[in-house]
VOTI-967281 format. One line per 2 residues: number of its first residue (from 1); their letters; for each residue x, y, z of N, C-alpha, C. Coordinates in nm, 3 decimals. Layout:
N
NUM> A> X,Y,Z,X,Y,Z,X,Y,Z  ... .
END
This chain:
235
1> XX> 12.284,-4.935,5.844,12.388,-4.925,5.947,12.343,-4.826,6.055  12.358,-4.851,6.190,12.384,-4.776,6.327,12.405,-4.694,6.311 .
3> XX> 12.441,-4.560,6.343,12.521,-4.450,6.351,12.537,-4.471,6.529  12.691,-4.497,6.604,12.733,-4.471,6.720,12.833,-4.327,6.740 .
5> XX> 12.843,-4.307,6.878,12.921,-4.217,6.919,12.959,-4.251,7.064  13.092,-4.182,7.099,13.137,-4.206,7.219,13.048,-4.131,7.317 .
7> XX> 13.109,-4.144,7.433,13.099,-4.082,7.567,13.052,-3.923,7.533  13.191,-3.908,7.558,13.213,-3.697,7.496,13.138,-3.673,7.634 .
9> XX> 13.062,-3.562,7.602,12.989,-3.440,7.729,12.880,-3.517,7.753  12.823,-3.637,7.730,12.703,-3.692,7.763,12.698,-3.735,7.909 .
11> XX> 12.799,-3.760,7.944,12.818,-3.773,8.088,12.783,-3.669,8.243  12.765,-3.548,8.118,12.765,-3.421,8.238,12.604,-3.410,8.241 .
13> XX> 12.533,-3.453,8.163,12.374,-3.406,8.130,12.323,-3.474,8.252  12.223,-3.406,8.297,12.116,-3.435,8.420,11.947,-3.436,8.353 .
15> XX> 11.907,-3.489,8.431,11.741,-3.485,8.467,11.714,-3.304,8.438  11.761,-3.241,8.502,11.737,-3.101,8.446,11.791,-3.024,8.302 .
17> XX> 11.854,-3.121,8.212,11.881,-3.067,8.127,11.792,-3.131,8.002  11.681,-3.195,8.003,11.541,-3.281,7.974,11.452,-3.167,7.941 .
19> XX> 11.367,-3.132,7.849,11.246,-3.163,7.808,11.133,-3.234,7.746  11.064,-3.214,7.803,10.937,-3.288,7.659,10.833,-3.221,7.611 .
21> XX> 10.844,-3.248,7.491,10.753,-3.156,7.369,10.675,-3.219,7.331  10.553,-3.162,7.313,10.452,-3.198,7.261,10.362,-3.375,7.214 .
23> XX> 10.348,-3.318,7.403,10.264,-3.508,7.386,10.159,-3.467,7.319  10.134,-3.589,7.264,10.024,-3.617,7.193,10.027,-3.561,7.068 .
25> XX> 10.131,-3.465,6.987,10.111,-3.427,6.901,10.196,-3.544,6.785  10.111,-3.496,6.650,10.168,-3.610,6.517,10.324,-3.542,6.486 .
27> XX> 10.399,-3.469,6.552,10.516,-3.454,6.479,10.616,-3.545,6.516  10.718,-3.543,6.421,10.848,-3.608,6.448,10.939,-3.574,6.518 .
29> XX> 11.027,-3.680,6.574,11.138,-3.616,6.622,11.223,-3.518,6.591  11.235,-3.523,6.410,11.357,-3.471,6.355,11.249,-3.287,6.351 .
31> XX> 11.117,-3.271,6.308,11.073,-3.141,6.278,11.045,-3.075,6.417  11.084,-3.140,6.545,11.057,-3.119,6.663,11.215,-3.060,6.686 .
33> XX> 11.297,-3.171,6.676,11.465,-3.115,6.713,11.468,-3.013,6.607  11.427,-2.960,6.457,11.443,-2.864,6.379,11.424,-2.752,6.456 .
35> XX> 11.276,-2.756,6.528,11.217,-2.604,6.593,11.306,-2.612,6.710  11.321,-2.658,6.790,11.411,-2.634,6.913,11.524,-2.585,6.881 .
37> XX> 11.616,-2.604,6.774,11.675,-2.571,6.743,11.728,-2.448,6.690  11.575,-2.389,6.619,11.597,-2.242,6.593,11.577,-2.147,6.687 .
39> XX> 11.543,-2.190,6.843,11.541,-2.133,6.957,11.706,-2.126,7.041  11.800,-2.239,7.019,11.858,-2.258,7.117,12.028,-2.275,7.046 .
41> XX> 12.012,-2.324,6.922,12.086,-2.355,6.813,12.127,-2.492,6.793  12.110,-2.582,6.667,12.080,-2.735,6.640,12.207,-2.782,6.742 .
43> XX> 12.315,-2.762,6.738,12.407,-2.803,6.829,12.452,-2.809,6.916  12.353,-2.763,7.011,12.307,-2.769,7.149,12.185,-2.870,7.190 .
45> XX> 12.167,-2.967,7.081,12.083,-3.045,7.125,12.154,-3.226,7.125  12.190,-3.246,7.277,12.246,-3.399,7.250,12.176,-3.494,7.243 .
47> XX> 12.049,-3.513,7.263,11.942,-3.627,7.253,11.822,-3.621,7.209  11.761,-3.697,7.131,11.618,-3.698,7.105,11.571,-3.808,7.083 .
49> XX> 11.430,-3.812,7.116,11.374,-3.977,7.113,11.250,-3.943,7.171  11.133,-4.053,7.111,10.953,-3.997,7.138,10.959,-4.102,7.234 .
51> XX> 10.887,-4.056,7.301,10.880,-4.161,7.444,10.719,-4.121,7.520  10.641,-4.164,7.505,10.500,-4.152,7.638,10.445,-4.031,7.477 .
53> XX> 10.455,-4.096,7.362,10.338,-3.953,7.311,10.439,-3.829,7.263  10.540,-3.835,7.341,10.596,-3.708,7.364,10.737,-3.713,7.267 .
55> XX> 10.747,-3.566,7.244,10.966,-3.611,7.204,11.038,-3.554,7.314  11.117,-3.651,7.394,11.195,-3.613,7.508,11.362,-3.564,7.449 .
57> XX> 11.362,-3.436,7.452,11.554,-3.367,7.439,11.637,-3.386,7.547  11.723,-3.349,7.533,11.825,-3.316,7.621,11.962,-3.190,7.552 .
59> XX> 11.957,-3.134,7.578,12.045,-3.021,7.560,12.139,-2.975,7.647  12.209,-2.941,7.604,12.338,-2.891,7.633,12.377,-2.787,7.774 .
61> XX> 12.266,-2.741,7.777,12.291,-2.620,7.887,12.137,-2.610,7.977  12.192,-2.607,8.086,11.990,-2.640,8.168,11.944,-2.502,8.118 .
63> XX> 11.977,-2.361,8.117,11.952,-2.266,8.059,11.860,-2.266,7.918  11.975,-2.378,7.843,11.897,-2.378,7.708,11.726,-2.453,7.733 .
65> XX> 11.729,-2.578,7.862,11.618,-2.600,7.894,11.495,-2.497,7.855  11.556,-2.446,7.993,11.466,-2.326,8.028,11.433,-2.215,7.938 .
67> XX> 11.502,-2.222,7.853,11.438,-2.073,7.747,11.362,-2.126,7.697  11.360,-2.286,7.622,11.261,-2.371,7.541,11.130,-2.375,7.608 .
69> XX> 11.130,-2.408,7.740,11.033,-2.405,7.840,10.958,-2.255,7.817  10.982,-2.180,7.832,10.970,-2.041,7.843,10.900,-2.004,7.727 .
71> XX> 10.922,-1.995,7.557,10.927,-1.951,7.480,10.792,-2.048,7.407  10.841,-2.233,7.409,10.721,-2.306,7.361,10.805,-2.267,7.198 .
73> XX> 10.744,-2.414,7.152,10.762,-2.435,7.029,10.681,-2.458,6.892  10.701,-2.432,6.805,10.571,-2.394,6.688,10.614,-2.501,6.572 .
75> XX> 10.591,-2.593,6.530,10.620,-2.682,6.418,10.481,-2.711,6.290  10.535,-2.681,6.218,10.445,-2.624,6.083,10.309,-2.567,6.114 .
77> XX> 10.319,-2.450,6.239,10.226,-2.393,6.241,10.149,-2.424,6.341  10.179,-2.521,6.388,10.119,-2.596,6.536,10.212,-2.590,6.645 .
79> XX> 10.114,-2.521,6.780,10.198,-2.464,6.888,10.234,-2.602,6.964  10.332,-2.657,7.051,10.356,-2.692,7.101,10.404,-2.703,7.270 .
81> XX> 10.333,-2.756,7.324,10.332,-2.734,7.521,10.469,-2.795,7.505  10.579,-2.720,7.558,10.709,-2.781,7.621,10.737,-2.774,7.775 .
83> XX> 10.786,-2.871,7.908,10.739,-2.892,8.007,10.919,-2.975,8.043  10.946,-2.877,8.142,11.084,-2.968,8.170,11.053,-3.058,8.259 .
85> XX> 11.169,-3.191,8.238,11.150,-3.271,8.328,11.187,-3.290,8.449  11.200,-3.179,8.513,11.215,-3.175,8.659,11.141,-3.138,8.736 .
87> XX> 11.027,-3.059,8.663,10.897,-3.012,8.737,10.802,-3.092,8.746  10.759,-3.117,8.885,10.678,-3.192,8.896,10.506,-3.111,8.838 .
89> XX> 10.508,-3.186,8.783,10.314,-3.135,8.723,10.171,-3.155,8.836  10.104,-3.076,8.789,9.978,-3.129,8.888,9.841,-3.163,8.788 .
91> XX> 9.781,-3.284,8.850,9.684,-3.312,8.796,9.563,-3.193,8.862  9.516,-3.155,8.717,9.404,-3.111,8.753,9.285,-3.130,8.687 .
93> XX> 9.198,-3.150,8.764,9.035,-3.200,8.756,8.931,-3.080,8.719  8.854,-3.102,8.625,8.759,-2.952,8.567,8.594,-3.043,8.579 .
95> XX> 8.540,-3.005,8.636,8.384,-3.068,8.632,8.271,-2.962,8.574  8.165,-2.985,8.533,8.077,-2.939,8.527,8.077,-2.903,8.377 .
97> XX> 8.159,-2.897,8.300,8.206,-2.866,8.180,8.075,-2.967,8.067  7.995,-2.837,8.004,7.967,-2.904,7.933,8.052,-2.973,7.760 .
99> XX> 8.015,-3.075,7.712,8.034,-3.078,7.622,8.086,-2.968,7.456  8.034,-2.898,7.491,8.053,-2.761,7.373,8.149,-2.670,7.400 .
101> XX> 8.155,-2.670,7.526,8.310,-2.559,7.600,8.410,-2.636,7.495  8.516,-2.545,7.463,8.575,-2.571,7.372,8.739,-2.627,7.466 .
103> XX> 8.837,-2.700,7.441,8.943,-2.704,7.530,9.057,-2.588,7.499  9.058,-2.493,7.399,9.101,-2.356,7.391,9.078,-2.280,7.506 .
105> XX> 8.886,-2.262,7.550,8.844,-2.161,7.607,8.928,-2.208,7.729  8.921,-2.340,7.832,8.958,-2.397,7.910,9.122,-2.353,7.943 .
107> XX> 9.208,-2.400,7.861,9.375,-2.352,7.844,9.391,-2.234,7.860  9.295,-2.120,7.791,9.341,-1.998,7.814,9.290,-1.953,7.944 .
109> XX> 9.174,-1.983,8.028,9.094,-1.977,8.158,9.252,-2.051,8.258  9.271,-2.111,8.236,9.379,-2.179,8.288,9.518,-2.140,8.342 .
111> XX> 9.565,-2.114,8.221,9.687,-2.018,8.175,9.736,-1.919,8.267  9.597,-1.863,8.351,9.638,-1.735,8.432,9.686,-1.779,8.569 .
113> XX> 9.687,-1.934,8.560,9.719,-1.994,8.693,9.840,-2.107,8.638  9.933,-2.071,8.599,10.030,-2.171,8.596,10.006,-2.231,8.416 .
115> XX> 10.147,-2.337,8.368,10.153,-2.357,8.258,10.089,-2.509,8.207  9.993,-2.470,8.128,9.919,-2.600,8.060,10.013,-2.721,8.010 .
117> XX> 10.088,-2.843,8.064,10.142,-2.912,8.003,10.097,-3.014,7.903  9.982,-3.047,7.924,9.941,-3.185,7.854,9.791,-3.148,7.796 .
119> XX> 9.743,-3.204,7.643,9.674,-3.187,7.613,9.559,-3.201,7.736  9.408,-3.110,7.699,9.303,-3.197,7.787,9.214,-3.269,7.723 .
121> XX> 9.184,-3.418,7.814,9.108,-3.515,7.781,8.989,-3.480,7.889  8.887,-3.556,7.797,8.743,-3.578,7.814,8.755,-3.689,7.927 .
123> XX> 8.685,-3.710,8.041,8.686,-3.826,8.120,8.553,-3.900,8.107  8.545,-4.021,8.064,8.426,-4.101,8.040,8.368,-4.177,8.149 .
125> XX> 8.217,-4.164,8.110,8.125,-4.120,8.229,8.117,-4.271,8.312  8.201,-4.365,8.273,8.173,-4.501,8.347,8.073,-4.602,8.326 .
127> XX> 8.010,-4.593,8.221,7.879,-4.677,8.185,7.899,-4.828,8.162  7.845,-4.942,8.240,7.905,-5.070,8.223,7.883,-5.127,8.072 .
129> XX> 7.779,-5.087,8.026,7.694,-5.120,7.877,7.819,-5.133,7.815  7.798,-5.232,7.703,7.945,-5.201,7.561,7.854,-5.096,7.487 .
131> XX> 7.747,-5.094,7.492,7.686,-4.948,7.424,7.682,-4.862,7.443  7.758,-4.827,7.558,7.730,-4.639,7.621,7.884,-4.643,7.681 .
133> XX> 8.015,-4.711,7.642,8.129,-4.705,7.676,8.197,-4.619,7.617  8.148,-4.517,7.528,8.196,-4.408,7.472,8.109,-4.296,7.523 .
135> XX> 8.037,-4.283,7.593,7.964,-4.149,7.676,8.085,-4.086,7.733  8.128,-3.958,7.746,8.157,-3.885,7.817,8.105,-3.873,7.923 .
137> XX> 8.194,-3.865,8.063,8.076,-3.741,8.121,8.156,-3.575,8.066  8.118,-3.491,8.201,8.129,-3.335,8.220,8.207,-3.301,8.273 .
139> XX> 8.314,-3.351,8.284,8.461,-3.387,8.348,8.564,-3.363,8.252  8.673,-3.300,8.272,8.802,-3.333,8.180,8.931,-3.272,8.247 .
141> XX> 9.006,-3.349,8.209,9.200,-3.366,8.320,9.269,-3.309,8.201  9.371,-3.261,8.296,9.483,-3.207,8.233,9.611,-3.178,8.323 .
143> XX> 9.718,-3.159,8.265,9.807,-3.144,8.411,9.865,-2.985,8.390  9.914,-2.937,8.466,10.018,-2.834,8.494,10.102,-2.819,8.598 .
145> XX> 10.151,-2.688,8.542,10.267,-2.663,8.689,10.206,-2.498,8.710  10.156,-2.509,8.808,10.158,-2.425,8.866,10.193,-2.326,8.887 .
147> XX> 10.147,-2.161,8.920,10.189,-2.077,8.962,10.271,-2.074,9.089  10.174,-2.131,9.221,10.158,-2.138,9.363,10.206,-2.273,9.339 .
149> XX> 10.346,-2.340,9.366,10.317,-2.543,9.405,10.303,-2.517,9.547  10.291,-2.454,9.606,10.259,-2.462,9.733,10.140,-2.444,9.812 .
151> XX> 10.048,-2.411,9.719,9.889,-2.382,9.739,9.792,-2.473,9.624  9.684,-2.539,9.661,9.621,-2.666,9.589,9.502,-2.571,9.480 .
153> XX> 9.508,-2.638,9.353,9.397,-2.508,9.288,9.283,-2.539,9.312  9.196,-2.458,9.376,9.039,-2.496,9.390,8.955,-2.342,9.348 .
155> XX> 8.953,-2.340,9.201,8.843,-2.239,9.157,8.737,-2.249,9.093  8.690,-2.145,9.055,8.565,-2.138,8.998,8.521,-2.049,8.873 .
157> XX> 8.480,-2.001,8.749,8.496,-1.982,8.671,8.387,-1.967,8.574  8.319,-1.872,8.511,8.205,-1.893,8.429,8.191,-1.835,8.335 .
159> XX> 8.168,-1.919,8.209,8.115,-1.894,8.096,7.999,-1.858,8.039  7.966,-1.760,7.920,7.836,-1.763,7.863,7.839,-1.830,7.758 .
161> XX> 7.741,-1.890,7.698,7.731,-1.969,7.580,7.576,-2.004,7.524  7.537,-1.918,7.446,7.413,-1.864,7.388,7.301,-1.858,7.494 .
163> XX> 7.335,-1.739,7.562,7.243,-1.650,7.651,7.233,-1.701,7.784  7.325,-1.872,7.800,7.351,-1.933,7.935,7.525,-1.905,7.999 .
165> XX> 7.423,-1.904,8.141,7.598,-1.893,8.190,7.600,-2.068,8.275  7.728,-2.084,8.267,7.771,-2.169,8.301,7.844,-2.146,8.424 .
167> XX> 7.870,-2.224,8.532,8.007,-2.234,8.630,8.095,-2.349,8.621  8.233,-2.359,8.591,8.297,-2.442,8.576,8.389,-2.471,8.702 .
169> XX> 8.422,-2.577,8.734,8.529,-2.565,8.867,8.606,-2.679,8.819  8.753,-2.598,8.871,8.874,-2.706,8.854,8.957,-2.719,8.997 .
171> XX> 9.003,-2.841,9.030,9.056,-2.895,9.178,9.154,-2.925,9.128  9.271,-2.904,9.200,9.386,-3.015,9.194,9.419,-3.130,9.292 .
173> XX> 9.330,-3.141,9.388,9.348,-3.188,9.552,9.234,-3.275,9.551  9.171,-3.317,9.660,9.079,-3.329,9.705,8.934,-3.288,9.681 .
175> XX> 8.855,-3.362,9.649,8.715,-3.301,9.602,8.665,-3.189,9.719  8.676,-3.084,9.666,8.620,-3.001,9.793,8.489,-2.908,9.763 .
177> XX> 8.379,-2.857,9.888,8.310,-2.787,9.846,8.284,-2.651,9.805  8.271,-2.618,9.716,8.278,-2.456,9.691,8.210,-2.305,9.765 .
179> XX> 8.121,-2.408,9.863,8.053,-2.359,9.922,8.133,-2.313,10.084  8.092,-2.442,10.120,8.181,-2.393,10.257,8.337,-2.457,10.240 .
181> XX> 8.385,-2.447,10.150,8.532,-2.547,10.120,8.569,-2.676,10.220  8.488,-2.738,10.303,8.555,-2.849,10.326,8.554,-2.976,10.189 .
183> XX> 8.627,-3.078,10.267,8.622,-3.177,10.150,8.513,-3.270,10.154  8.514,-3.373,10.054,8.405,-3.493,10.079,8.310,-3.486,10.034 .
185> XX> 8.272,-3.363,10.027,8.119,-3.383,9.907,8.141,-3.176,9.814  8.076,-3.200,9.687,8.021,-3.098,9.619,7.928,-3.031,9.709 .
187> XX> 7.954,-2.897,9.625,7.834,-2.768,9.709,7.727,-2.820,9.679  7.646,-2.878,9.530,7.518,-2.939,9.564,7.503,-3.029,9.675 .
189> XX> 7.548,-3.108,9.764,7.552,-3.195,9.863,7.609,-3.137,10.024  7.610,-3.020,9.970,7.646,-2.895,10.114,7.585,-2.934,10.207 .
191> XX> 7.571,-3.026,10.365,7.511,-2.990,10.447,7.485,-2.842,10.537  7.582,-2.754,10.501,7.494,-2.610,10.493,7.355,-2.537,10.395 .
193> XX> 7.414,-2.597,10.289,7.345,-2.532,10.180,7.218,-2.588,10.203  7.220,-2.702,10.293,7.032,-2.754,10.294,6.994,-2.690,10.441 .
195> XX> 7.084,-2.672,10.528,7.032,-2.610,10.614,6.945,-2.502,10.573  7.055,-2.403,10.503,7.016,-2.234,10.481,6.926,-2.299,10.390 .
197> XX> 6.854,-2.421,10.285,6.725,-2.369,10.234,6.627,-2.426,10.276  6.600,-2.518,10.432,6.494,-2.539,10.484,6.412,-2.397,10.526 .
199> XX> 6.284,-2.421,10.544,6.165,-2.338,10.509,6.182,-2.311,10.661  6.141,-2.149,10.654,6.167,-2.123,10.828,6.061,-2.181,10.900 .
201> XX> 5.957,-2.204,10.881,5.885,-2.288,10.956,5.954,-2.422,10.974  6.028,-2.474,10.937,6.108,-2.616,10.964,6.205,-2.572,11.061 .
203> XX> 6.295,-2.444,11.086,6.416,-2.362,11.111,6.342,-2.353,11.250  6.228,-2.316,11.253,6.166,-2.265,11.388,6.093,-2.398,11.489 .
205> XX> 6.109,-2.545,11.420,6.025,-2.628,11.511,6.114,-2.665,11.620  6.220,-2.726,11.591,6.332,-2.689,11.702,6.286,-2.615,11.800 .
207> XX> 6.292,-2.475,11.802,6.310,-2.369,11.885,6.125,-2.347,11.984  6.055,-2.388,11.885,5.892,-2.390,11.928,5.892,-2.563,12.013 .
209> XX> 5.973,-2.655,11.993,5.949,-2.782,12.071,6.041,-2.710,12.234  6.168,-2.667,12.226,6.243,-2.615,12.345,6.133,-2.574,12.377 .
211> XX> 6.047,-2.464,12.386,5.990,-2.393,12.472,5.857,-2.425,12.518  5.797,-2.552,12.410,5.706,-2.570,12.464,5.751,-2.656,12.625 .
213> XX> 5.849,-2.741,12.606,5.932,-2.788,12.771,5.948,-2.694,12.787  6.018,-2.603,12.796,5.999,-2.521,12.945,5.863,-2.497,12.984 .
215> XX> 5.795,-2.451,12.911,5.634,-2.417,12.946,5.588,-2.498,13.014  5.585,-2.644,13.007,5.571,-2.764,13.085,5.617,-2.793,13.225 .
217> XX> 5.756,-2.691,13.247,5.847,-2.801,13.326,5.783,-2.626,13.436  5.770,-2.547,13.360,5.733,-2.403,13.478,5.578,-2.417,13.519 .
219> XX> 5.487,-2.489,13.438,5.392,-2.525,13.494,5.356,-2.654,13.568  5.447,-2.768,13.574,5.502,-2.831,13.696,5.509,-2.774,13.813 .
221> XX> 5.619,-2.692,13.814,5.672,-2.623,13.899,5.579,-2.529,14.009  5.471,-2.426,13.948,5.405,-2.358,14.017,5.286,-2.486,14.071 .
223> XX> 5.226,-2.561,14.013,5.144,-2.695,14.031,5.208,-2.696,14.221  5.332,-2.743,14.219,5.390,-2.841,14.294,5.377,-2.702,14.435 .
225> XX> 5.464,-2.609,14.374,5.449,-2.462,14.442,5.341,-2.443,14.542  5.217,-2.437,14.433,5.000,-2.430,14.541,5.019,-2.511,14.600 .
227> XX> 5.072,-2.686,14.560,5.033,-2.761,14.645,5.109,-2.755,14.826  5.191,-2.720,14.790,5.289,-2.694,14.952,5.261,-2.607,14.988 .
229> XX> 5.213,-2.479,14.940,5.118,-2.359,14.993,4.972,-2.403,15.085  4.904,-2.465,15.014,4.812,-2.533,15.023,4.792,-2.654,15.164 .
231> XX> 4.953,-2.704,15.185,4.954,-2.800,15.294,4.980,-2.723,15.405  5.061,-2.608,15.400,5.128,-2.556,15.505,4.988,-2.432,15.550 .
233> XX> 4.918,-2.423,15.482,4.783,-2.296,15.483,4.684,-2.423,15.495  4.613,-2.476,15.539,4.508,-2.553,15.531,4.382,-2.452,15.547 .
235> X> 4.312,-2.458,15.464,4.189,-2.372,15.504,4.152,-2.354,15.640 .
END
């Protein structure tokens, strides 16, 4: 049998009185509404149901939202990302990442810029083969909310990892360069960065072709100079 219920206070609940807990994780609804519960109290929770990965609540008071949001939830020992549903999230993009970086080190590197909502995934490297359709690349997404929503994240970041350092960079926007920050291409593909490492003898042919024209165009010049000297003076 069903279990139904009327109307009651369900009518007053909004989009801001929503969370969702822990996508991607193996728990249940019911050990998910248990822990929320010892945050907020079980009877302040009017809805539950797994939806996208996730268990989506609804509670009683947008407040109670927000402390859940705030506080994060722990179910048999496993932490849980809680993320209300009114905040919009931002995708963010991490490159250069090798394989062995751990997605701990990443979350906590993270963390100091706004709240980790969604596990991070590996992005696969595109290989048409059915044999290399499980390659990774050095890439991996994740979303958050932000410290700044009003400023796009474009940093930079480096690890050691047995006697190497690494640089990691994460975007939320636009591929941009780290170098001179416009967009459209990576700092390896800097049309500055190849300027500044052509060989000054390359830096200087430019400047040695200008002058050899003038040298040309001033020895024209005096040429033309004798010769009208020359007409107007006839020996």
């Amino acid at each position: 049998m069903v279990g139904v219920v009327g109307g009651g206070s369900f009518s007053t609940l909004t989009r801001k009185n929503g969370i969702k807990v822990g996508a991607g994780s193996p728990c249940s609804v019911e050990e998910v509404c248990l822990a929320v519960g010892e945050i907020i109290g079980h009877g302040n929770i009017k809805s539950a149901a797994r939806m996208n990965g996730a268990v989506v609540l609804f509670v009683e008071k947008v407040e109670h939202a927000q402390q859940v949001v705030e506080k994060g939830v722990s179910v048999n020992g496993l932490f849980l990302q809680v993320s209300p549903l009114t905040l919009p999230s931002t995708k963010i993009m991490l490159s250069n990442v090798p394989p062995f970086i751990s997605d701990e080190f990443l979350i906590k590197e993270l963390s100091r810029h706004g709240k980790v909502v969604s596990p991070v995934k590996k992005v696969l490297s595109g290989c048409k083969s059915p044999l290399l359709k499980h390659v990774v690349s050095h890439r991996r997404q994740l979303f958050m909310i932000l410290n700044r929503k009003d400023e796009e994240m474009n940093l930079r970041f480096h690890v050691r990892v047995d006697d190497f350092d690494y640089v990691l960079f994460a975007t939320s926007g636009q591929m941009k360069c780290f170098g001179c920050g416009q967009e459209g291409h990576i700092i390896k593909m800097c049309p500055d960065k190849a300027e500044l490492a052509k060989p000054d003898s390359e830096k200087q042919q430019p400047v040695a072709a200008e002058q050899g024209k003038k040298t040309i165009v001033r020895r024209m010049l005096w040429r033309e100079t004798l010769l009208m000297l020359r007409r107007e003076n006839p020996p």
